[in-house]
Backbone bond lengths (Angstrom), bond angles and torsions (degrees), N, CA, C in turn:
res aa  C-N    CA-C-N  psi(-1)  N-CA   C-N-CA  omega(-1)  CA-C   N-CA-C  phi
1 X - - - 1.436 - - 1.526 107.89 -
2 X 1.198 105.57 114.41 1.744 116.11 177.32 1.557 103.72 -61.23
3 X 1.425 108.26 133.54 1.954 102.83 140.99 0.984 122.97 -125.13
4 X 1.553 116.01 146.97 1.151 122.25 174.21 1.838 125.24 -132.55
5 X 1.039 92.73 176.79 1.534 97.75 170.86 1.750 126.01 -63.95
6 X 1.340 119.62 115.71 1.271 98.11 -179.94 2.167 104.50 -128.41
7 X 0.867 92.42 123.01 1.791 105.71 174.97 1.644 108.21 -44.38
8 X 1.417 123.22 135.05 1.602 105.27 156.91 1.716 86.00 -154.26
9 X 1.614 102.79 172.13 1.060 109.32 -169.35 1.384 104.52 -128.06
10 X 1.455 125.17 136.81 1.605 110.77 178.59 1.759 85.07 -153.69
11 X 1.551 92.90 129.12 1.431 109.69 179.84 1.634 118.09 41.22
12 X 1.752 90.10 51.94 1.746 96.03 157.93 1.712 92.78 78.27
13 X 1.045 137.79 7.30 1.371 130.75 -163.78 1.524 96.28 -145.85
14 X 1.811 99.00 143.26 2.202 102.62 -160.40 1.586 60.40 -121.52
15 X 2.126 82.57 148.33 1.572 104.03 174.39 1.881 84.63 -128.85
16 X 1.049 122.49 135.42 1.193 129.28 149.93 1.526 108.59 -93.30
17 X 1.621 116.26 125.13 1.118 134.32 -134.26 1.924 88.00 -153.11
18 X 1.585 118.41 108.02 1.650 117.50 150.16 1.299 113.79 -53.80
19 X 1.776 126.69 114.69 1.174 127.64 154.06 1.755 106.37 -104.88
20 X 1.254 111.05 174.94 1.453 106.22 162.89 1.670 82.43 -99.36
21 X 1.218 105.52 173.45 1.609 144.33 -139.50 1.979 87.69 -77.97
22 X 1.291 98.03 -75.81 1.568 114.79 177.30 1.701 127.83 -42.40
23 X 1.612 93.92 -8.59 1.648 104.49 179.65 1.051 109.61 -122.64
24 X 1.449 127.68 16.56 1.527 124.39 171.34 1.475 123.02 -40.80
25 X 1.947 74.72 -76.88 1.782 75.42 -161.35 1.902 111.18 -82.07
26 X 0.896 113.33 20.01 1.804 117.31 159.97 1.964 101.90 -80.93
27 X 1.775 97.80 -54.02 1.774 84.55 172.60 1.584 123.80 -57.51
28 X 0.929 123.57 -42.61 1.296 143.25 153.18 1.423 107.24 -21.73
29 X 1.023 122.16 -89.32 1.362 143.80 165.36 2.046 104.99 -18.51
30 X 1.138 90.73 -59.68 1.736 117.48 -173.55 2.001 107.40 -53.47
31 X 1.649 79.99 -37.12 1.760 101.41 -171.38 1.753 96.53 -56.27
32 X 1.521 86.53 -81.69 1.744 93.93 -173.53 1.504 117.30 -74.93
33 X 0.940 117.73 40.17 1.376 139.54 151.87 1.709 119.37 -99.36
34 X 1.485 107.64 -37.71 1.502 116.46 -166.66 1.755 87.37 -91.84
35 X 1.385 109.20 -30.89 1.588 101.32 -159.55 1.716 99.38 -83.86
36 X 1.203 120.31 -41.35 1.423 121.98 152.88 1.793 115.61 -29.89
37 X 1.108 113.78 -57.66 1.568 116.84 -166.01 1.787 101.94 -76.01
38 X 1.396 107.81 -34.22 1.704 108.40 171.01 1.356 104.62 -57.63
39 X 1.279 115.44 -56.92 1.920 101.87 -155.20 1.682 100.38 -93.17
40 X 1.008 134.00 33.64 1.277 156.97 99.43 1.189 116.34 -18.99
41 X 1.651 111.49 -112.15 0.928 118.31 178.80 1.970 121.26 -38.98
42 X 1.712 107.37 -45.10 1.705 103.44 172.17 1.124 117.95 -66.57
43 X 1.243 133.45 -15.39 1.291 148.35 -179.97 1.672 122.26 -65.59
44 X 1.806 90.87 -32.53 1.532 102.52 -163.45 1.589 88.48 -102.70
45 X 1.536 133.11 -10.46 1.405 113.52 -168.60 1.748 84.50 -164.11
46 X 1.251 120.62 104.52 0.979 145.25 175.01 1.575 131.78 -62.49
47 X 1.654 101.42 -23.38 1.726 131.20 167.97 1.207 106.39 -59.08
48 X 1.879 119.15 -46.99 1.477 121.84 -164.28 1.732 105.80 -51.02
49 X 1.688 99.63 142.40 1.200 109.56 157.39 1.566 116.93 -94.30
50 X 1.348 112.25 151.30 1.658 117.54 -171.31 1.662 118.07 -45.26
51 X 1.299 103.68 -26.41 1.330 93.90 -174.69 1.995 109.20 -105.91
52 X 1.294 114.10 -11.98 1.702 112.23 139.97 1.642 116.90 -58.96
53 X 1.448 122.70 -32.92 1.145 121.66 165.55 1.663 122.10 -37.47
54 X 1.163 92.20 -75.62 1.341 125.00 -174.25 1.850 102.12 -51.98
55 X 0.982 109.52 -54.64 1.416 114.03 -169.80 1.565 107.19 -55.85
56 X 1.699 111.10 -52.51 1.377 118.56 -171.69 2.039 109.00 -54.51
57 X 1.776 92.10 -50.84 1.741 106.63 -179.56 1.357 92.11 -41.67
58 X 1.426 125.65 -75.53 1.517 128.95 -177.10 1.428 112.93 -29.07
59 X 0.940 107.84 -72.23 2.062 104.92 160.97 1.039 126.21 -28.98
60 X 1.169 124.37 -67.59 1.580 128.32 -178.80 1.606 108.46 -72.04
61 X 1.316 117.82 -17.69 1.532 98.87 177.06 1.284 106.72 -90.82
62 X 1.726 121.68 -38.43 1.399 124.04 164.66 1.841 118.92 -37.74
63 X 1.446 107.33 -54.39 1.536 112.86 161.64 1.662 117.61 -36.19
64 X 1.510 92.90 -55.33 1.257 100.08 -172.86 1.757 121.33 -40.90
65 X 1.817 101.88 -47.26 1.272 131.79 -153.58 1.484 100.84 -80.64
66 X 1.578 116.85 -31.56 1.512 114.93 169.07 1.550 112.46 -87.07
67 X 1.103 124.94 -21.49 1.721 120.44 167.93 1.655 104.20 -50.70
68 X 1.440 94.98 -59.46 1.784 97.37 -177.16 1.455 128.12 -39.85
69 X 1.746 89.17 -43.82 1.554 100.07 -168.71 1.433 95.21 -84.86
70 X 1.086 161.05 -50.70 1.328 157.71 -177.38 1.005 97.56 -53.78
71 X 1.740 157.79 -79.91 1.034 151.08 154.70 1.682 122.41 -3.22
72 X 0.998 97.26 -41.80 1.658 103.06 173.79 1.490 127.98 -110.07
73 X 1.623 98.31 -6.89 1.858 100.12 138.55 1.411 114.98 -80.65
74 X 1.133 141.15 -35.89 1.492 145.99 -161.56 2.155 82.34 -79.25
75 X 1.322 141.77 -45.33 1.186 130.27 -153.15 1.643 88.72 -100.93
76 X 0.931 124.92 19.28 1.756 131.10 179.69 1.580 100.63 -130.02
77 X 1.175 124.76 -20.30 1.381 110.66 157.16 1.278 140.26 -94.33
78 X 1.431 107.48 -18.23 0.990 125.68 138.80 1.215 145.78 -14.26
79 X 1.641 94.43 -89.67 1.614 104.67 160.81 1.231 127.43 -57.63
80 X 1.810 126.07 -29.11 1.775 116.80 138.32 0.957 119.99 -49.20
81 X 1.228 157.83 -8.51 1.157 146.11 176.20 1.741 99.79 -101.83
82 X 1.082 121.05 -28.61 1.633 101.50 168.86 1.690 132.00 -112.69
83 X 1.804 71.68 32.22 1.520 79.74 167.62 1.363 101.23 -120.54
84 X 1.341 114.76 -16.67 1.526 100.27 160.66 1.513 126.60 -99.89
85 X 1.372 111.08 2.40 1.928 119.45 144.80 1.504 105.97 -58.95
86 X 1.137 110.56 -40.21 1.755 112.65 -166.10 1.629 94.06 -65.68
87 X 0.983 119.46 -81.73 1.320 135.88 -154.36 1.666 93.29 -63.04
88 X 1.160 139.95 -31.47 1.659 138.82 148.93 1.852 96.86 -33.25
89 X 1.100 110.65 -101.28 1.614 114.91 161.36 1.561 139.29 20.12
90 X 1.780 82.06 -77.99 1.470 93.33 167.99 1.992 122.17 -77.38
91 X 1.498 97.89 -15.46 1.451 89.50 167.08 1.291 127.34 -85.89
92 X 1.290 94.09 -26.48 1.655 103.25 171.96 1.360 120.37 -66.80
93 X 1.273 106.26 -31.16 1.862 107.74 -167.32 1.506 81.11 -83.50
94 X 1.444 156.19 -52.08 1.456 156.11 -154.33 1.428 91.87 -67.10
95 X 1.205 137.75 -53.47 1.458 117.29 179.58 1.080 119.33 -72.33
């Protein structure tokens, strides 16, 4: 697995950043995602310094990342639970 150098830009500022080759463009992806959620937040309060920036984006995407995952334990228990309604069901209708 090659690595290399890959450019990104977040809040007007290039980070040259080692990826291996195959994870570029997801970091990439990751970049203008974080740089999106910064000028957001600088956008909405103009006082912030870059690295309150950064901290809050980190927050809200971290938030973000446990909504998901809670959401997708709650839709994973779920579907255990109607697979063992189902299979309730099918034994019942067999007798």
């Amino acid at each position: 697995m090659s690595i290399e150098t890959v450019e990104i830009t977040i809040l007007d500022k290039v980070y040259r950043i080692q990826s291996p080759a195959n994870e570029q463009e997801t970091l990439k992806k990751a970049a203008v995602y974080l740089d999106e959620k910064m000028r957001e937040i600088r956008n909405a309060s103009r006082s912030l310094e870059s690295d309150r920036v950064a901290v809050l984006a980190a927050l809200n995407i971290c938030h973000e990342l446990f909504e998901r995952n809670q959401q997708a334990d709650t839709a994973q228990k779920i579907g255990q639970a109607l697979q063992i309604l189902t299979t309730k069901i099918d034994k019942a209708l067999a007798n």
